[in-house]
C-alpha positions as CSV (number, residue, x, y, z in Angstrom):
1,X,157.6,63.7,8.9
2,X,154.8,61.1,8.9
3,X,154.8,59.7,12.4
4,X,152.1,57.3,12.5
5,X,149.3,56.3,10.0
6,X,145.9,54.3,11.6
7,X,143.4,53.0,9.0
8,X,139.8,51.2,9.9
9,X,137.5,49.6,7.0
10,X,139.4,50.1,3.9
11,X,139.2,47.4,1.3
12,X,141.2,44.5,2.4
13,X,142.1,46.6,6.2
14,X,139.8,46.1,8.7
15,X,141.7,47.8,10.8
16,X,145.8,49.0,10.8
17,X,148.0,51.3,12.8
18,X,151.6,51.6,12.2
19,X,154.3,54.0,13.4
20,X,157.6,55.6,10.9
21,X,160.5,56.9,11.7
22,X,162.7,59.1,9.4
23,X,164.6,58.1,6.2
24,X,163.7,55.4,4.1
25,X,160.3,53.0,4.6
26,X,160.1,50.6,1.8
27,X,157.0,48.8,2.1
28,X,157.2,44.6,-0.3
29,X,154.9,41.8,-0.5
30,X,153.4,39.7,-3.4
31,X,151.1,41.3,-5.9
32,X,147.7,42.0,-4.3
33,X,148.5,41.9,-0.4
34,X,147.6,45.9,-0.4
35,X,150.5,47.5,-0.5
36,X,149.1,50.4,-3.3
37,X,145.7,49.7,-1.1
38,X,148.1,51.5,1.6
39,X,149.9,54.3,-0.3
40,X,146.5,54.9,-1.5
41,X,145.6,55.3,1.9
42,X,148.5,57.7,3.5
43,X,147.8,59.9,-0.5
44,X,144.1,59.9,0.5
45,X,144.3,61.5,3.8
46,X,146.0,64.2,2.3
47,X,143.3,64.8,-0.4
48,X,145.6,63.3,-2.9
49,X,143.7,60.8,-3.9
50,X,139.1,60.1,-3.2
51,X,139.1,57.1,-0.7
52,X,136.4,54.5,0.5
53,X,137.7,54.4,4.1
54,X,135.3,55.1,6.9
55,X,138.6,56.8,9.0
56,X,142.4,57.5,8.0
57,X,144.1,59.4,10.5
58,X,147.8,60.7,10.0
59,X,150.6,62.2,12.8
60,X,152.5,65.0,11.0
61,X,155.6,66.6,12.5
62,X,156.0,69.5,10.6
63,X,155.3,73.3,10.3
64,X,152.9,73.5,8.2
65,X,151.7,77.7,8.5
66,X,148.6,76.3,9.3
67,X,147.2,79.8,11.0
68,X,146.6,81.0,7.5
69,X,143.9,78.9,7.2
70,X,142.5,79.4,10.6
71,X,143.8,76.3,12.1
72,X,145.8,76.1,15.0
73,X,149.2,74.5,15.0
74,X,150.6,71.7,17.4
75,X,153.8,70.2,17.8
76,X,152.0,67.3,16.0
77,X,149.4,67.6,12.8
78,X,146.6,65.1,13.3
79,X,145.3,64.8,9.4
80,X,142.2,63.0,9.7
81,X,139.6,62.1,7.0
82,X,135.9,60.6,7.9
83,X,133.4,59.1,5.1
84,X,129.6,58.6,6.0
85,X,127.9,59.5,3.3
86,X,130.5,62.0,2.4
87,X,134.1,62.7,2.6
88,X,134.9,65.0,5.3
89,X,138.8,66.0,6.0
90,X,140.2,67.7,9.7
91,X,143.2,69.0,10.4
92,X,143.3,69.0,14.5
93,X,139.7,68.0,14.5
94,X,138.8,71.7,12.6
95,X,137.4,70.7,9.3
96,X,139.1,71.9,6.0
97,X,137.9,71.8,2.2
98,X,139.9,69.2,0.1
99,X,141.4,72.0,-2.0
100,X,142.9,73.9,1.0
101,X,144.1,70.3,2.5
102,X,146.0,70.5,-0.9
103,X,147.5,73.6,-0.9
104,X,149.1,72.8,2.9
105,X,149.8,68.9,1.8
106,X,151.9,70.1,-1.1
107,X,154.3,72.1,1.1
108,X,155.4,69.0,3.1
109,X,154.8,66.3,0.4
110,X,156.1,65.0,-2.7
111,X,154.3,62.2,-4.8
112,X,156.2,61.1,-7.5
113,X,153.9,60.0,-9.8
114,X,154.0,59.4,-13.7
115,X,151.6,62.3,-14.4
116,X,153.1,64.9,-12.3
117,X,156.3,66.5,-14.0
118,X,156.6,69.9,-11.6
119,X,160.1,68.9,-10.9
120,X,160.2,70.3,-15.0
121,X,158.3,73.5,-14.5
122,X,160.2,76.5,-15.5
123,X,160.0,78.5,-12.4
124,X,161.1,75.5,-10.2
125,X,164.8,75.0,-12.5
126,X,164.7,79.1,-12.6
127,X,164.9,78.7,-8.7
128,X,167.7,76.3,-9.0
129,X,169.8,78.2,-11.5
130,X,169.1,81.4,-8.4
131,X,170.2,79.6,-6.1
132,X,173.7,78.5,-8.2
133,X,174.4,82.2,-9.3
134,X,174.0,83.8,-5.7
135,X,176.8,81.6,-4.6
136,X,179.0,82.6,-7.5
137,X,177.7,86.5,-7.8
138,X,177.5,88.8,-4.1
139,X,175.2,91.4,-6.2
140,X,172.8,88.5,-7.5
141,X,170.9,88.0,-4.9
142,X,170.2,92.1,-4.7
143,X,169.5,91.3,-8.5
144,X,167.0,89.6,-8.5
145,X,165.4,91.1,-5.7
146,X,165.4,94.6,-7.1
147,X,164.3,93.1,-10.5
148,X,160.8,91.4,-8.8
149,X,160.2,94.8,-7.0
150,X,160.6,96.6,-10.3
151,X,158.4,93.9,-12.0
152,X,155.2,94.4,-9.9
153,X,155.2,97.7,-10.2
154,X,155.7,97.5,-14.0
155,X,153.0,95.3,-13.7
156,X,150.9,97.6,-11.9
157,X,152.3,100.5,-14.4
158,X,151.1,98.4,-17.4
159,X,147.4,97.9,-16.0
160,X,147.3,101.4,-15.9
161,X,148.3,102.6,-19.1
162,X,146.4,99.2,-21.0
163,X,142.9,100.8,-18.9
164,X,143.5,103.9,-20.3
165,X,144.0,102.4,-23.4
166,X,140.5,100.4,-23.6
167,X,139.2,103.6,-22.1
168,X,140.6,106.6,-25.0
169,X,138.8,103.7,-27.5
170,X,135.5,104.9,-26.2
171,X,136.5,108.0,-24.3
172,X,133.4,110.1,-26.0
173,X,130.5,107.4,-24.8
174,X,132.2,107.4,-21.3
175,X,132.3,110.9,-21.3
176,X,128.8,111.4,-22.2
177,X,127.5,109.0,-19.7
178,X,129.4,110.7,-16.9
179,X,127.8,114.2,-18.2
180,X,124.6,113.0,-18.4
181,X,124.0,111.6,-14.8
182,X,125.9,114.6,-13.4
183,X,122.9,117.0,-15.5
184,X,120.4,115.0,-14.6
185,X,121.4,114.8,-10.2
186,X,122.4,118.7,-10.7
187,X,119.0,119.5,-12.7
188,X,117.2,118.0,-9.4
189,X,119.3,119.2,-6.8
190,X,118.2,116.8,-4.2
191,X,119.0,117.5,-0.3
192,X,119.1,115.2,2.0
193,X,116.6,114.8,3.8
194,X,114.1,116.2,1.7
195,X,112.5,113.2,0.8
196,X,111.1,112.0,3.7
197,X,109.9,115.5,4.7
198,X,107.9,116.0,1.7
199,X,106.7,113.0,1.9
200,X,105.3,113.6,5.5
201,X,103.4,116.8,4.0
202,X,101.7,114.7,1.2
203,X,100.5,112.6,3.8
204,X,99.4,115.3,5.6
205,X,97.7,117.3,2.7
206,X,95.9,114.2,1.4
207,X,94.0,114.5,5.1
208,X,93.0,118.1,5.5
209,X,89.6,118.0,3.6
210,X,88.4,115.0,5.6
211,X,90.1,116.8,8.7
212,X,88.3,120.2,8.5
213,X,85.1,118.3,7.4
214,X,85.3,116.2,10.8
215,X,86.0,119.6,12.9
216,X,83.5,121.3,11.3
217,X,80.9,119.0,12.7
218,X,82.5,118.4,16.0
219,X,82.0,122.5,16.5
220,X,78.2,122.3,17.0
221,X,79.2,121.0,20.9
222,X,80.0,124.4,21.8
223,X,76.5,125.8,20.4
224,X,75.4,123.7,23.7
225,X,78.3,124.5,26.2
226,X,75.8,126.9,28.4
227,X,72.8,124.1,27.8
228,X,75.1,122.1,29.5
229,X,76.6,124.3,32.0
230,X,73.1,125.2,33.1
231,X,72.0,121.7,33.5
232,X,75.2,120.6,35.7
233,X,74.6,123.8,38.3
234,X,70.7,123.2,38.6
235,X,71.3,119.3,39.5
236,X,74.1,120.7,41.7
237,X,76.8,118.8,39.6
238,X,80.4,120.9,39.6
239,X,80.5,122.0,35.7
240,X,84.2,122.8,35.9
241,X,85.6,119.2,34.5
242,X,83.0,120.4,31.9
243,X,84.3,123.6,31.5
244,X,88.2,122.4,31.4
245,X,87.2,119.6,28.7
246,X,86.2,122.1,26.5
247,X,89.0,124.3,27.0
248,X,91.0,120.9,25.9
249,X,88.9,121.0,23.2
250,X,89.3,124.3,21.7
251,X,92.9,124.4,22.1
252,X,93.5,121.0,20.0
253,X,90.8,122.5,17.5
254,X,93.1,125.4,17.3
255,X,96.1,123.3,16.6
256,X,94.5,121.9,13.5
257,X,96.1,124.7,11.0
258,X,96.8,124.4,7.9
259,X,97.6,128.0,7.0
260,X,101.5,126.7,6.4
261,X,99.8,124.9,3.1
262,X,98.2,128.7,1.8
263,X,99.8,129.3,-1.5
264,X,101.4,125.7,-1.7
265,X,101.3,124.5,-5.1
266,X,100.5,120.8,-5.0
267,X,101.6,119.9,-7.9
268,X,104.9,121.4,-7.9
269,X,104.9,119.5,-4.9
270,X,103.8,116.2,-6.5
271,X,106.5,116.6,-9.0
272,X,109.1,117.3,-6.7
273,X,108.4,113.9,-4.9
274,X,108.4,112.2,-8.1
275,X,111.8,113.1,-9.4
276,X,113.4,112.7,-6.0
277,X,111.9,109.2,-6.1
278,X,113.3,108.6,-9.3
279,X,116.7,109.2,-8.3
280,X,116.2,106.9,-5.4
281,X,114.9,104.0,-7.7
282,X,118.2,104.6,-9.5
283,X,120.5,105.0,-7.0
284,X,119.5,103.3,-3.8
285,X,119.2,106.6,-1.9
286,X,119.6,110.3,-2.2
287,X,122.9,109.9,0.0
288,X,123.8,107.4,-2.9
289,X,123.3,109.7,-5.5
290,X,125.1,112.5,-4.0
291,X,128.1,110.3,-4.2
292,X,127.6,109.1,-7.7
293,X,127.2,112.6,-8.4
294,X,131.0,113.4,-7.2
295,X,132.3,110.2,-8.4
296,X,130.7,111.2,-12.2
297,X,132.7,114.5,-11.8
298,X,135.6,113.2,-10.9
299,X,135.6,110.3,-13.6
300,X,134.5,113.1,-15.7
301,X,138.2,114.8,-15.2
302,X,139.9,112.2,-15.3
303,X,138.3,111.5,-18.8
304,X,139.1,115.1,-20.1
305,X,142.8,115.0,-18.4
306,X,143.7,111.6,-20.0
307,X,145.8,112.4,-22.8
308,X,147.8,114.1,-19.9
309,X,148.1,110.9,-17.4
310,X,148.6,108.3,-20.3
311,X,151.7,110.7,-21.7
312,X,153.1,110.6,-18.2
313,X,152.4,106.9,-18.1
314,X,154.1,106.2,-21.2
315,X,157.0,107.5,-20.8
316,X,157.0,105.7,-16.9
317,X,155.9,102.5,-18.3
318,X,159.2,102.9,-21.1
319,X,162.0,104.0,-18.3
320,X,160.8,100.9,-16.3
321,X,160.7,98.3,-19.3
322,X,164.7,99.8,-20.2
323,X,165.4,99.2,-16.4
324,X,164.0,95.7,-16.0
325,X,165.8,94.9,-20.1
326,X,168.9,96.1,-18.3
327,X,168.3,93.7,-14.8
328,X,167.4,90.9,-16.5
329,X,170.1,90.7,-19.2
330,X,172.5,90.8,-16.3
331,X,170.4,88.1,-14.7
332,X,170.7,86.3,-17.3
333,X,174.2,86.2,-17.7
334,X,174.7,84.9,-14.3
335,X,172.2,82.0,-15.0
336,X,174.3,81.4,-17.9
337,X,177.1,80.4,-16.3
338,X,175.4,77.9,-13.6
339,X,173.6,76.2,-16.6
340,X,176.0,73.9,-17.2
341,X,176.8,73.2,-13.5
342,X,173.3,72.0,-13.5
343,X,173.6,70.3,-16.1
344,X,176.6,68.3,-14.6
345,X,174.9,67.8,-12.0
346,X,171.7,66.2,-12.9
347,X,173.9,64.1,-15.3
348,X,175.5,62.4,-12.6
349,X,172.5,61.4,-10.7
350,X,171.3,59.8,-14.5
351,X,174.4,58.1,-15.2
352,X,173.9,56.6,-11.9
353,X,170.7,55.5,-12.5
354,X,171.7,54.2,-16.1
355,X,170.1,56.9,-18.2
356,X,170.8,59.0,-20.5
357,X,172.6,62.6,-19.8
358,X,170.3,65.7,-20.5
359,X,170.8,69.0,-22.3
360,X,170.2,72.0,-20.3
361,X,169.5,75.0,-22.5
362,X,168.6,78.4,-21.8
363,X,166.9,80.2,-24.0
364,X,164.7,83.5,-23.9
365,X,160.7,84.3,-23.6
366,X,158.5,86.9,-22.8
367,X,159.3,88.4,-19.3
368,X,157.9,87.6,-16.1
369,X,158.5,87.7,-12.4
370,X,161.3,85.0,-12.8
371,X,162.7,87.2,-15.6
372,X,163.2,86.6,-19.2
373,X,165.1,83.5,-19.0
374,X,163.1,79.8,-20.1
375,X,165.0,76.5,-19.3
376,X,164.4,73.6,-22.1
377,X,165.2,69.9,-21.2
378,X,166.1,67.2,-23.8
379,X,166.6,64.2,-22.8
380,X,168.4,62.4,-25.8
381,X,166.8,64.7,-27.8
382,X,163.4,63.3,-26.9
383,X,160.5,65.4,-25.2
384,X,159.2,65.2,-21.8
385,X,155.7,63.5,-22.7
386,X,157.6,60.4,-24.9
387,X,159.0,59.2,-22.4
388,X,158.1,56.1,-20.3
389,X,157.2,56.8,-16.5
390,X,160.1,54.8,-15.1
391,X,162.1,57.3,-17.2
392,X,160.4,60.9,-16.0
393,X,160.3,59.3,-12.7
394,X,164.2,58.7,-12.5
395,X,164.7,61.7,-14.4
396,X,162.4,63.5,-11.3
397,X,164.2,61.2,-9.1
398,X,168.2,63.4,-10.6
399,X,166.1,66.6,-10.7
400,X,164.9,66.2,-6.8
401,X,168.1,65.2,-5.6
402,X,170.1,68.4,-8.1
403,X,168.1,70.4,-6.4
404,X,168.3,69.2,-2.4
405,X,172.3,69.1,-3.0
406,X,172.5,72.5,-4.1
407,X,170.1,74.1,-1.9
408,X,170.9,72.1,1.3
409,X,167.4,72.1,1.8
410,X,164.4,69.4,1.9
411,X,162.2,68.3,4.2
412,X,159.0,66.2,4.0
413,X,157.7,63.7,2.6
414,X,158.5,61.6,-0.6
415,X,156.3,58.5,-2.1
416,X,157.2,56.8,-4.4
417,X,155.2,54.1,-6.4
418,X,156.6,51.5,-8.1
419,X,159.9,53.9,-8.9
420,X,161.9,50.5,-9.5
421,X,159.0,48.8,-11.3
422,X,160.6,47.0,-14.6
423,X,164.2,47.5,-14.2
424,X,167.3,45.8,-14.1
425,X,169.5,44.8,-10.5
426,X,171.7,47.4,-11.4
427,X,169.3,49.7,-12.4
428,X,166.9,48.7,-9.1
429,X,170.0,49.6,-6.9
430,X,171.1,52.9,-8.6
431,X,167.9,53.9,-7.4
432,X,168.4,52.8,-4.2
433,X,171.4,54.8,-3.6
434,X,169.9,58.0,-4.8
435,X,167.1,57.9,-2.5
436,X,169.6,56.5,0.8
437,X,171.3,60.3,-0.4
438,X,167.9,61.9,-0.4
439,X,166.6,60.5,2.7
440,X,168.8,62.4,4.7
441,X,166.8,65.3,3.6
442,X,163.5,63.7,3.1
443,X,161.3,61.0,4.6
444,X,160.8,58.6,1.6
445,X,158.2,56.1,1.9
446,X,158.7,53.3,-1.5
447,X,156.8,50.6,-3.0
448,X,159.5,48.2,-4.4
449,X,159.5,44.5,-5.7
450,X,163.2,44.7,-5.9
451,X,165.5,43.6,-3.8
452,X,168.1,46.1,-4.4
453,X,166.4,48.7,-2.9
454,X,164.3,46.9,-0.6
455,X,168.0,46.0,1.1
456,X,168.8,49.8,1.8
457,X,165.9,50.9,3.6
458,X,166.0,51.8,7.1
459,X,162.6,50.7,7.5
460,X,161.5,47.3,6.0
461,X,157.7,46.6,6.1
462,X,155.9,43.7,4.8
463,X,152.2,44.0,3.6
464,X,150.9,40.0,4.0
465,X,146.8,39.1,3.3
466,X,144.8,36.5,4.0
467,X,141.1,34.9,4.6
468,X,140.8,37.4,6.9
469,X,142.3,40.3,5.3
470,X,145.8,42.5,4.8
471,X,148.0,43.2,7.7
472,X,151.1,45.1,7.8
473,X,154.4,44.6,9.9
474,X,157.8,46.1,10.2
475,X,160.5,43.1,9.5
476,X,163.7,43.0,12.0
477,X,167.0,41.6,10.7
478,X,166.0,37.6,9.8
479,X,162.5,38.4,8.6
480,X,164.1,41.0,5.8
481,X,166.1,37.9,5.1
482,X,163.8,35.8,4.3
483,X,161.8,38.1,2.9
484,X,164.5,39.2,0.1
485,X,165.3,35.7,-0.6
486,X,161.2,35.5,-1.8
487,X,161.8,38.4,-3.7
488,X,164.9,36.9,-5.5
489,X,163.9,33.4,-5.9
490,X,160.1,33.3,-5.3
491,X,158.0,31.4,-3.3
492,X,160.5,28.3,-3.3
493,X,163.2,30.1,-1.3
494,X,166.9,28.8,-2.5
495,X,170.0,28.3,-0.1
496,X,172.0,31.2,-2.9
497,X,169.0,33.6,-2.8
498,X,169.1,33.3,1.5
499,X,173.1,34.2,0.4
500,X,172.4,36.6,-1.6
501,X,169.9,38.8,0.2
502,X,171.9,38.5,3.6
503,X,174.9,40.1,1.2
504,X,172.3,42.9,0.0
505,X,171.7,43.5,3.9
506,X,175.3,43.8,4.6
């Protein structure tokens, strides 16, 4: 439930806050106060609609499963939306993307608009017919439950067998491919590891001749080590740090050996670098290629074992489709016999509301996870998109209400625009006792300039502007008087409209 909505610079609002309770808020006033300027408003916060608002905030009592989007839930939603330059949209003052605001708006509300027919979409009447046949059948429920199972994995089966289909149509190029990365990493052999130490005697090898050449000229010091010696002793100098230095000296000269490198043939070496550095270009690293290398082989197995695993499919994939044939004709059958009770159904709601009846049909299609069952609507024998919006919309209106009387379930939010727009009084207040009915399930907020359904709401508000802009107030008892009587006689009020309205109220 919408508990409060606040507004602040938004077209004719400068600023509005206004508080709902449940059932039925039917908000009236003359053409242009700002009462679709309003709906607009409580649509836009939920990303239903773009909005030029600087701020819309609205209080939502609800569970929404918000932690699946990383938001945490209170007690009470605060949906807020903030325009600067762009549109941002919060949810508990933690930012959300429109489209995400979308997927958790739907679950709690319903706007009835003339472009929206999901009220007609197969797998929402499939759910109705469900929900009719589990009362009558103790096994449908089980059903259908064991028919989805079966469907996912027939699913999954058929993914199978159709990759192994696209793959036998080119089962020789795959095959090749896999045999001739697995030659070429098995003709190399590459360790790892191996690389990197190669690598470090290149580097070493491309230093020796410039090494021995600087050793060979640092040797001449020893040619003077008793010159030195001598010198040190005669000027009464200790020559033993002299001594020890070239001890140093020898033993790092020593060091310098490069007899590891005697029968090393560079440029087997050189070419071993090379192809291990081609793999590595190819693969990303020798510890990649390794695993390419088993995952070739075992592609490679699969290839040459396919005729095998696609028998064994086939003949999976053809017990399951009998299985699911068999579960879904007796699904079928069940929905069958709540067709009609459906039908019944919704035909009261349209006689009510002074349309014609509708014939529920269902026929077959190709199978899905709702079975093999397709439900077709005619409505006078006319389609769905011929028919004027006050019609799909009271047509919705008998579908909604079908569907919270057999399920006992509802919940959230309904807006309506204009749902009485162009009819007659009888017609107005057919519509108005539908949605009293529905409002014990849903919280329906209504745009009306009738005054057959303005009467029955629970909530009366009146949207008034003026030089300074629109304003919005909830009516008590006389002011819903007086404001009926304008919408039955006009501006010049009448003593028998005042009559009139205070009999609608009654």
């Amino acid at each position: 439930m919408i508990e409060r909505i606040y507004l602040k610079d938004y077209l004719s609002f400068d600023e509005l806050e206004l508080k709902f309770g449940s059932g039925l808020s039917v908000f009236t006033g003359v053409s242009g106060a700002g009462k679709s300027v309003l709906m607009g408003a409580i649509l836009s916060v939920f990303g239903y609609k773009d909005s030029d608002a600087r701020l819309i905030e609205a209080d939502v009592e609800c569970r929404l499963g918000l932690d699946e989007f990383g938001i945490e839930e209170d007690s009470i939603n605060c949906f807020k939306l903030l325009k600067d330059k762009s549109t941002r949209y919060f949810i508990n003052n933690q930012s959300i993307s429109k489209k995400n605001l979308n997927l958790i708006a739907n679950r709690h509300l319903k706007y009835l608009s003339a472009k929206d027919i999901e009220e007609f979409e197969n797998s929402r009447l499939i759910g109705i017919l469900d929900i009719l046949a589990s009362k009558k059948s103790k096994n449908y429920s089980e059903n259908l439950a064991k028919f989805k199972e079966k469907f996912n994995e027939f699913i999954t089966l058929k993914k199978e067998l159709d990759k192994i289909n696209e793959e036998e149509k080119k089962i020789d190029e795959l095959k090749e491919f896999a045999k001739f990365e697995i030659e070429k990493i098995e003709q190399i052999n590459p360790k790892i590891g191996e690389f990197d130490e190669l690598n470090s005697i290149k580097k070493r090898l491309s230093k020796k001749d410039k090494i021995q050449e600087a050793w060979s000229k640092a040797e001449m010091i020893f040619a003077y080590e008793k010159a030195v010696i001598d010198a040190l002793n005669i000027s009464d100098i200790d020559s033993g740090f002299f001594s020890d230095a070239l001890n140093e000296l020898k033993i790092a000269k020593s060091s310098v050996d490069f007899d590891e490198f005697e029968g090393l043939d560079i440029e087997e070496l050189l070419d071993r670098i090379e192809s291990l550095n081609g793999l590595i270009k190819r693969y990303g690293s020798i510890e990649e290629c390794l695993e390419i290398l088993q995952k070739r082989k075992a592609e490679l197995a699969h290839y040459e074992n396919i005729e095998f695993q696609k028998s064994d499919l086939s003949m999976k994939f053809t017990r399951l489709l009998s299985e699911l044939e068999n579960i879904s004709n007796t699904i079928t059958k069940e929905r069958s016999k709540s067709v009609k009770e459906l039908e019944t159904m919704v035909n009261g709601y349209l006689k009510d509301l002074y349309m014609d009846r509708v014939d529920i049909n269902l026929n077959s299609k190709n199978m899905d996870i709702n079975g093999a069952d397709l439900v077709d609507i005619n409505l006078n024998s006319s389609n769905l998109k011929t028919l004027s919006s006050g019609e799909i919309n009271r047509l919705r209106l008998a579908f909604i209400a079908s569907e919270a009387k057999i399920s006992g379930l509802g919940g959230g939010v309904l807006i309506l625009d204009e749902i009485d727009a162009n009819l007659s009084g009888k017609e107005a207040m057919s519509i108005a006792n539908v949605l009293i009915e529905l409002s014990n399930l849903y919280q329906i907020f209504a745009i009306s300039h009738q005054p057959q359904l303005s009467s029955k709401a629970h909530h009366h508000f009146l949207v008034q502007k003026d030089a300074k802009g629109s304003s919005v107030k909830e009516l008590n008892i006389d002011e819903r008087v007086m404001e009926l009587s304008r919408m039955i006689s006009g501006e010049s009020i009448t003593q028998e409209a005042t009559e009139f309205a205070k009999k609608l109220l009654i």
